[in-house]
Structure formats: structure tokens, C-alpha cells
C-alpha positions in Angstrom: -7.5 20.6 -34.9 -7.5 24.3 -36.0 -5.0 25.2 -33.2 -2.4 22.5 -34.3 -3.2 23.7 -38.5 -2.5 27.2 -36.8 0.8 26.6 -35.1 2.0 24.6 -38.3 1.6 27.7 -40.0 3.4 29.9 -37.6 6.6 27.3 -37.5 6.8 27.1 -41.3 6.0 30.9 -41.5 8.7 31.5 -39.1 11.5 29.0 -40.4 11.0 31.7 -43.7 11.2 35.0 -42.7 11.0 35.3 -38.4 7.9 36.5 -36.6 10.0 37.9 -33.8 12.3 40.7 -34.4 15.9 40.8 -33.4 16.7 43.4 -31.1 20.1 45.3 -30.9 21.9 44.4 -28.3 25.3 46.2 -26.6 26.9 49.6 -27.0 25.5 50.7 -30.5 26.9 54.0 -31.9 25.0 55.9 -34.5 27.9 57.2 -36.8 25.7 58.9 -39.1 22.2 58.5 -40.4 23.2 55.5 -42.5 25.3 53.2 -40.5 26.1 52.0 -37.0 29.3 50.8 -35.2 28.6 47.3 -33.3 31.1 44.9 -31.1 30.9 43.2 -34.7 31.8 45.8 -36.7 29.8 48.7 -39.0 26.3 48.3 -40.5 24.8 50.0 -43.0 20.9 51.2 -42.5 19.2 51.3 -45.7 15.9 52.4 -44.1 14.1 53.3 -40.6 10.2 52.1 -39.7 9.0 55.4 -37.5 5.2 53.9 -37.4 6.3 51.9 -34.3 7.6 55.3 -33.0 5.9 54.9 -29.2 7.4 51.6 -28.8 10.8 51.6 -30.6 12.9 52.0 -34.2 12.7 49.4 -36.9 15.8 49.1 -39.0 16.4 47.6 -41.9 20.1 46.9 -43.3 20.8 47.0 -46.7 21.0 43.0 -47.2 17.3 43.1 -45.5 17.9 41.8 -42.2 15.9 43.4 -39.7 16.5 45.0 -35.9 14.7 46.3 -33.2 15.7 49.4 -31.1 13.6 49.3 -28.5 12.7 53.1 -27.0 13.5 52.0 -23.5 16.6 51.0 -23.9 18.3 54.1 -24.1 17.2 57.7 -22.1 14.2 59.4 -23.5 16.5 62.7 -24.8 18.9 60.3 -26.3 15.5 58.7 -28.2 14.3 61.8 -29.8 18.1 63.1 -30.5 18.5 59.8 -32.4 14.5 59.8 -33.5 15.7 63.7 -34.8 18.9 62.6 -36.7 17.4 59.3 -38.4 13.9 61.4 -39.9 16.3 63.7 -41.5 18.0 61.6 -43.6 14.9 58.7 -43.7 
């Protein structure tokens, strides 16, 4: 009975604010520090998670939705040239 109390929980956590991240998907170019040029169009970074460093970039947008870019999803010297350019200004 605890396992079906538990997955309730997870649902109704998840129908609020999702467990799983959204990952950014297609060519993404950094344009500065603060935004980055999608198929969509231009989106504003109000502020980069580096604790999840090893693994990939959290970013948050200024209307606080949240992205993933994972570290193997681009080459390693691309990662610490964009890992470079984002601590600067974050």
C-alpha cells in the first residue's frame, strides 16, 4: 500500500513542477552568456546550475522554465569553452 501512496505522490508532485528535466534539443548557439538562439527563436538564461558539472549544465530562463544540457552532447573542448564562458558571467 506504501508503493501505490508513493507513486500518488510522484504523479501529483510531477503534474506541479516535473521531476524530469527537459533537455535541449537541436543546434543551440550560445550568443552570449545570457541568451541562446534555438529553431524557436532566442532565450534568455537568467542563471546556470554548475553543481551537476560532471554530468551536464542546468539552465534556468528567466520565466523559470528549466533545461538540461547534457555534457555529452557536444565535444569535450566545446564543454569547457562553453563551461568557461557561462562561469564568467554566472
Amino acid at each position: 500500500m506504501a508503493t501505490v501512496y508513493l507513486v500518488y505522490l510522484l504523479f501529483k508532485q510531477d503534474r506541479c513542477e516535473p521531476l524530469l528535466l527537459e533537455s535541449l534539443q537541436g543546434e543551440v548557439n550560445f550568443v552570449s552568456a545570457t541568451q541562446y538562439q534555438l529553431a524557436d527563436g532566442l532565450h534568455n538564461i537568467r542563471k546556470v546550475v554548475f553543481t551537476l558539472l560532471p554530468v551536464g549544465l542546468l539552465i534556468l530562463h528567466k520565466d523559470s522554465h528549466r533545461v538540461m544540457l547534457w555534457r555529452d552532447s557536444l565535444p569535450e573542448a566545446k564543454y569547457r569553452e562553453l563551461v568557461v564562458m557561462l562561469k564568467r558571467e554566472h
